[in-house]
N, C-alpha and C positions, 0 to 999 in steps of 0.2 A: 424062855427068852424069845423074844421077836427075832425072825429073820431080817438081816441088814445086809445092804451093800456098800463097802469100803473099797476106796480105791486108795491104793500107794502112790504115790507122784514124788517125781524127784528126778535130778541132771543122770544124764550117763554115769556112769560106775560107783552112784551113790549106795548101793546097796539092797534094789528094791525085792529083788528074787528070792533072795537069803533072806530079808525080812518078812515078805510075804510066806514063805514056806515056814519060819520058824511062831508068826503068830496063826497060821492054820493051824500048825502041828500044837499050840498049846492051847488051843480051844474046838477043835475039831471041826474050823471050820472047812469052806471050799474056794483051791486056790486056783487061782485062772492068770496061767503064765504070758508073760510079752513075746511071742515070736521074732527069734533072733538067728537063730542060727540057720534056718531054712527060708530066712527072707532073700529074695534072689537080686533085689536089687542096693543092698546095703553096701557093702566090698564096691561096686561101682561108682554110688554118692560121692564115698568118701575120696573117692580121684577123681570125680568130676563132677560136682553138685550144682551146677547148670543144668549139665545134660542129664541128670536125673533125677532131679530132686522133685518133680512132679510125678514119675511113676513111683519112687519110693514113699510118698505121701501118700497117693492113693491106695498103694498098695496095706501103709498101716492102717488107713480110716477103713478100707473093707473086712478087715482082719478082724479090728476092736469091733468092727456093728456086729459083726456073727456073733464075738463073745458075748456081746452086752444083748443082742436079741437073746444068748439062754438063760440068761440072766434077770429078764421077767418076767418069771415065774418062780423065784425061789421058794427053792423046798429045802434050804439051808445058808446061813450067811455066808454071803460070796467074798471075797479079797481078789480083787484084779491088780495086778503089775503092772501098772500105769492106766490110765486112764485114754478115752478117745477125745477129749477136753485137751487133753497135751497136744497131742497130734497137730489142735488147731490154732490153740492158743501161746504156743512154745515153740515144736520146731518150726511147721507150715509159716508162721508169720516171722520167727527171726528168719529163714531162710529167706522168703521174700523182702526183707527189709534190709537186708544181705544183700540186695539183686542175683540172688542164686535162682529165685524163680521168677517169670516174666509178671505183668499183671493180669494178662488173659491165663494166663492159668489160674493165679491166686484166686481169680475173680469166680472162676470156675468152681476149684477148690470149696472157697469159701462156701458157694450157693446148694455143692453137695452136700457138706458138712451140717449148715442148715437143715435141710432136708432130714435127714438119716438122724441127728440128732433130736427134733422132733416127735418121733416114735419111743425115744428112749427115756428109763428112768435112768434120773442124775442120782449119782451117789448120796450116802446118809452121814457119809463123813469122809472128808478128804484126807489124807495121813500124808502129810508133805517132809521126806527124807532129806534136809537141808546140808550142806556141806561146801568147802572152800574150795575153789578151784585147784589149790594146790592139792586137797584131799582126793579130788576128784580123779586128777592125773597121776596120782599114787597107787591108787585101787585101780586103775584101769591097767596100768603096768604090770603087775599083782596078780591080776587075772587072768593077760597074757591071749587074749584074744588078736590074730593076727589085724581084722581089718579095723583094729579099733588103736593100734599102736601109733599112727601116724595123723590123729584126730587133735588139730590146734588149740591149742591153749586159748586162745581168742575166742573160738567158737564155743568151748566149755564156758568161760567167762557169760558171753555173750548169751547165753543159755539161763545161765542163772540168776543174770538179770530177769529177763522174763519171767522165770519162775516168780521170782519175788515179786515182780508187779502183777504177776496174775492170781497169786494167791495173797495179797494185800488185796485186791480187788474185791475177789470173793469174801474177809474179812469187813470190808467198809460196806461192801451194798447186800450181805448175808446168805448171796449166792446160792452157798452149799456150804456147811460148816465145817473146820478146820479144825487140824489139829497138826502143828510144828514142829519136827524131832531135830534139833542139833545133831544131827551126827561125824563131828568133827573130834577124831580123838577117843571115839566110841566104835568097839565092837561087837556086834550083837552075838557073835558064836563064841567070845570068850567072855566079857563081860553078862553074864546071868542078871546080877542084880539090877543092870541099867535096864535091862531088854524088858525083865519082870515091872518094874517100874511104869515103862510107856506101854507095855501090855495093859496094866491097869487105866491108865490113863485114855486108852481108847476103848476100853470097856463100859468106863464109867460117861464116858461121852456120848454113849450108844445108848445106854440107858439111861439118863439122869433123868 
């Protein structure tokens, strides 16, 4: 089997870590996790996303380029937790469209993210973890992480709009090829047969 790069994408507490570890573990592939609990600027955002919503962005896009630079040279297909595509196309732009970040920054922003993405290859399939904002703010209760407890419903909403206009996007002008999981009412560590299911379904898309 050819070596692939897949990326998980999907809103806060949709479930990307657990999935990404449970389709590693049943194909042996390599999983390259999202940096969360050692990001020093998250806990601050989240009470004041003006004042840092431009070093916590920079700080993800330099995070995702180091991943995605080992990442060109696979010697085994990769699964990254979340993609450096979100970063720009998801938070970076609702937050500025929020006025949570000024335009001299965005504009900044924006002409890094250019840059750095340039050097890189784009995934071979995008695996988009879809779910309802009510779902969203279930599992993030659930999980019980402290700086993520007082995260607005609005701004989950508002998230997942984007999601869906940007991977609608990729879908109409062919981007990077997709592939849509519902997971609203689904759980992958107790439900087996569903998980096995979209296993196959990203399998057969890698290869077809």
């Amino acid at each position: 089997m050819k070596h692939h790069f897949i990326g998980i994408a999907g809103n806060i507490g949709v479930g990307k870590t657990t999935f990404t570890d449970l389709l590693c573990k049943r194909f042996g592939w390599d999983p390259h996790y999202e940096i969360v609990v050692d990001n020093p600027y998250l806990k601050d955002f989240y009470h004041d996303m003006l004042r840092w919503s431009f070093n916590l962005q920079i700080y993800f896009l330099s995070k995702r380029f180091q991943v995605q630079k080992q990442i060109q040279q696979l010697t085994n297909t990769i699964v990254q937790d979340r993609t450096i595509y979100e970063d720009a196309r998801i938070f970076a732009r609702s937050i500025h469209d929020m006025k949570k970040m000024d335009d001299r920054d965005w504009e900044n922003y924006q002409e890094l993210f250019k840059e750095m993405t340039s050097y890189l290859r784009p995934p071979d399939l995008i695996v988009y973890l879809k779910a309802s904002t009510d779902s969203l703010i279930s599992r993030i209760k659930k999980r019980g992480r402290d700086y993520e407890q007082n995260i607005d419903p609005e701004y989950l909403h508002r998230l997942n709009i984007y999601y869906d206009r940007w991977i609608n996007e990729l879908l109409e002008t062919g981007g990077m090829p997709v592939l849509i999981v519902d997971t609203d009412g689904k759980d992958f560590l107790s439900d087996k047969g569903y998980c096995e299911k979209v296993f196959q379904e990203i399998y057969q898309k890698l290869n077809h």
